[in-house]
C-alpha positions, 0 to 999 in steps of 0.5 A: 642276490640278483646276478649283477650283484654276484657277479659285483661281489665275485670282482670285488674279493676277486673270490667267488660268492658263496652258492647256497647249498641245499643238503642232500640235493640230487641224492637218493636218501632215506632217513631211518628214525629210532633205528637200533645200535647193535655194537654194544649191549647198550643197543641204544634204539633211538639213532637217526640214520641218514642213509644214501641208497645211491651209494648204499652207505650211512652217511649221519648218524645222529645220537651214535657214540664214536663207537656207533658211528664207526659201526654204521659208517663201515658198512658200505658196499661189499662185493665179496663172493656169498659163499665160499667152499675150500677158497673157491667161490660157490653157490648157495645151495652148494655151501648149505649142502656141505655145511649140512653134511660137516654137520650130520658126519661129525660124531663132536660137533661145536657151535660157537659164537652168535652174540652179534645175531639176532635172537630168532637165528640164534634160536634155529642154531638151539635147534640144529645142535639139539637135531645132532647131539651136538654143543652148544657155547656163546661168547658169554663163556669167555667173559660174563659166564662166571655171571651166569654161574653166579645167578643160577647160585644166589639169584639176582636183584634186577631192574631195567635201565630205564629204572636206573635213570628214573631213580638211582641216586648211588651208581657204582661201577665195578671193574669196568671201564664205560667211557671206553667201551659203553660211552652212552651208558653213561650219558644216557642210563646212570650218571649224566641224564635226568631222570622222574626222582632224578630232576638234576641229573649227576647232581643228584647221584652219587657215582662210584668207580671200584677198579685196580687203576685209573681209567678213562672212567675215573673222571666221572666218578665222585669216589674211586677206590682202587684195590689190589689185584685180584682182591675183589672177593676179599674187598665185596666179602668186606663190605658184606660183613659190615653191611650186617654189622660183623667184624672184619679183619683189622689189616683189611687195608694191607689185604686189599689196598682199601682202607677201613674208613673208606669201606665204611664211607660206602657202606653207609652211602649203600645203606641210605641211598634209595635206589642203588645200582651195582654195574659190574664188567668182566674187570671182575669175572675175568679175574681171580675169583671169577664166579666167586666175584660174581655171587659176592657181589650179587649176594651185596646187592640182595643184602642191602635190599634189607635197608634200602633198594639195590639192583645189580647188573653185569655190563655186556658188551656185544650188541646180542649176547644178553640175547644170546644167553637168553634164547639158549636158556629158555631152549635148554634151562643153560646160558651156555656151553650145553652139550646134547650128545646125550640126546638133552641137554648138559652144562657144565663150564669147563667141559662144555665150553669152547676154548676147553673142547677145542683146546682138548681136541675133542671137537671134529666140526665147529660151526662158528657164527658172527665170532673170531675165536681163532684170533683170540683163543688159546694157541692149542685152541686154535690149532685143532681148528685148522684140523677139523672142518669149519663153518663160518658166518660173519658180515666180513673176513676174519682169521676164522672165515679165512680158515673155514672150509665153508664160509658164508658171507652174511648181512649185517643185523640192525642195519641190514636184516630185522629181528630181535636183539636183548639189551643187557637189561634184559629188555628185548628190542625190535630192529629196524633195518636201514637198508638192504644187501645183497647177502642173506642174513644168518637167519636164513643160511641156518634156517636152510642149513638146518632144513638140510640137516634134518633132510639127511637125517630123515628125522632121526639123530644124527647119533644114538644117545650115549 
């Protein structure tokens, strides 16, 4: 359009004409492909982010879920002070030097946390703990531990999600609610994508939802069954039964709330599938039965490998808790809540774990690292820790940070720092961070906290095995 022609049009509609928008023009931006979601234990790892270095944000997100893009939309730039000692801004060397010295004059130190960090700073935390004697717990103890209980009982029949998309034709979720909290988990692993066996995609799979009630999930289901609260054991040790062909009890429905002819229905759907999947959440570890709930299920799933092949795997929710779970184990034979004040280390859930510890007032240092327990923990809990020391490192202010006496102010993983993070299938994945920022990362504060640590130490531990 010349410009007599759009100076015509502009007085014809008395508007002016529309100008041709060239996007992004003008700006400094970057474009990171394949880049990794870290909110959820999906860690999705094919976003495509478009970021703008002139006002340091993320301004599209493509592939992301709404969960994802309010993950990587809020980050933007922070001017909080890094280190803050007693509610007094500090330097670097000054928080490392306390943080060090909590750490090395505490005869009960905790750390807790580290399922929203990345695998390598989760691994230096193994160490600093192991260098004082001190404990050791994730997140997993509060939601998934009864899993981890569980696999060291009766063992595991595993696969990836990538062998879930390629070839289960029978998904059932159990005690779990995906469309709220892993919204691509369905879309992108077990119903609606098409897979090598699976040419349709939901057509081609059958999807089953087990719950106490009707949850945004249950649309997607082609079976719901809705049982009583609490009765997940009895409801999983029913279908054991009659997966071997055993009797089980005729007010079986009065019991559960699931009738015979419905359990029945599943059972044969679990026999002649050829690839099923059980995905559980903490619907079914944070209730009655707990670990109990957990070992039935897994047990299911081993029993039906008789007939055909069936998997089973707990759905995680922060974006590194698989991580976390794996780091302490290889560095400690335990997922979580390990304790070294014998000089190597122990497990035993209820003793070692934090709401327990902290709860009993047994602790006098807590390290507290990408988590706020003093938000959700139980009241006693969260009473002695405004007693005892605390450290703290988060990418944003907490009700922890706010009681910390040390308190460090982290970048953000995935966005801002690299490393390795565990997708809840256990499959590790390679960050590619979007930008930088003007804070450290988690790893490099433990890094320098532990080197302080051991300086103090001179090599030696902090106390004398017990």
């Amino acid at each position: 359009m010349t410009e007599a022609t759009q100076t015509e049009a502009q007085t014809k509609d008395n508007k002016p004409a529309p100008k041709k928008v060239v996007p992004n023009a003008g700006k400094n931006i970057k474009i990171v492909k394949d880049a990794t979601c870290t909110f959820c234990g999906c860690v999705c790892d094919d976003m495509e982010l478009t970021v703008d270095l002139d006002e340091h944000r993320i301004t599209k997100a493509k592939k992301a879920c709404v969960l994802g893009r309010a993950w990587f939309y809020e980050h933007t730039v922070d001017t909080r002070p890094a280190v803050l000692i007693d509610g007094n801004e500090a330097t670097f060397k000054e928080g490392v030097e306390a943080a060090a010295k909590i750490l090395v004059d505490a005869k009960f130190p905790i750390t807790y946390g580290m399922s929203d960090s990345t695998c390598e700073s989760q691994r230096v935390t193994v160490d600093i703990m192991d260098t004082i004697n001190g404990n050791i717990d994730t997140t997993t103890s509060v939601c998934h531990g009864p899993s981890g209980m569980a696999f060291q009982g009766v063992g595991e029949s595993t696969a990836t999600l990538g062998e879930v998309k390629n070839r289960a034709d029978l998904v059932i979720y159990w005690g779990g609610n995906p469309a709220e909290s892993h919204p691509r988990h369905f879309t992108r692993y077990a119903v609606t994508p098409k897979g090598m066996y699976i040419p349709n995609g939901k057509k081609d799979r059958t999807v089953v939802l087990v719950d106490v009630r009707r949850t945004p999930s249950t649309p997607v289901a082609d079976i719901f069954m809705q049982i009583k609260p609490g009765k997940d054991f009895e409801v999983l040790w029913a279908l054991r039964a009659l997966v071997k062909g055993k009797k089980i009890a005729d007010d079986i429905e009065k019991q559960t709330g699931v009738s015979r002819e419905v359990l029945d229905d599943l059972v044969e759907r679990m026999k002649n599938c050829q690839f099923g999947v059980l995905f559980f959440g903490m619907g079914l570890t944070m209730t009655r039965g707990r670990h109990f709930n957990s070992g039935a299920l897994l047990s299911l799933a081993a029993d039906l490998n008789e007939f055909t092949h069936f998997v089973a795997k707990p759905v995680r929710g922060h974006g590194n808790v698989t991580g976390a779970d794996n780091v302490v184990s290889w560095q400690t034979g335990y997922p979580f809540g390990v304790n070294f004040n014998r000089g190597y280390p122990r497990f035993n859930p209820g003793e070692f774990t934090t709401t327990d510890v902290l709860s009993r007032g047994e602790a006098d240092a807590a390290m507290i690292i990408a988590s706020d327990p003093a938000s959700n923990f139980p009241k006693a809990a969260i009473e002695h820790m405004k007693k005892i020391p605390i450290i703290s490192l988060d990418t944003k202010d907490t009700v922890t940070s706010s009681i910390a006496k040390v308190r460090f102010a982290v970048s953000t993983y995935g966005i801002n720092t690299g490393g390795t993070v565990y997708r809840m299938d256990d499959v590790p994945i390679t960050l590619r961070p979007a930008m930088e920022s003007t804070y450290p990362g988690d790893q490099e504060v433990l890094e320098a906290i532990r080197d302080r640590v051991k300086e103090l130490l001179s090599g030696k531990k902090a106390r004398v095995a017990a």
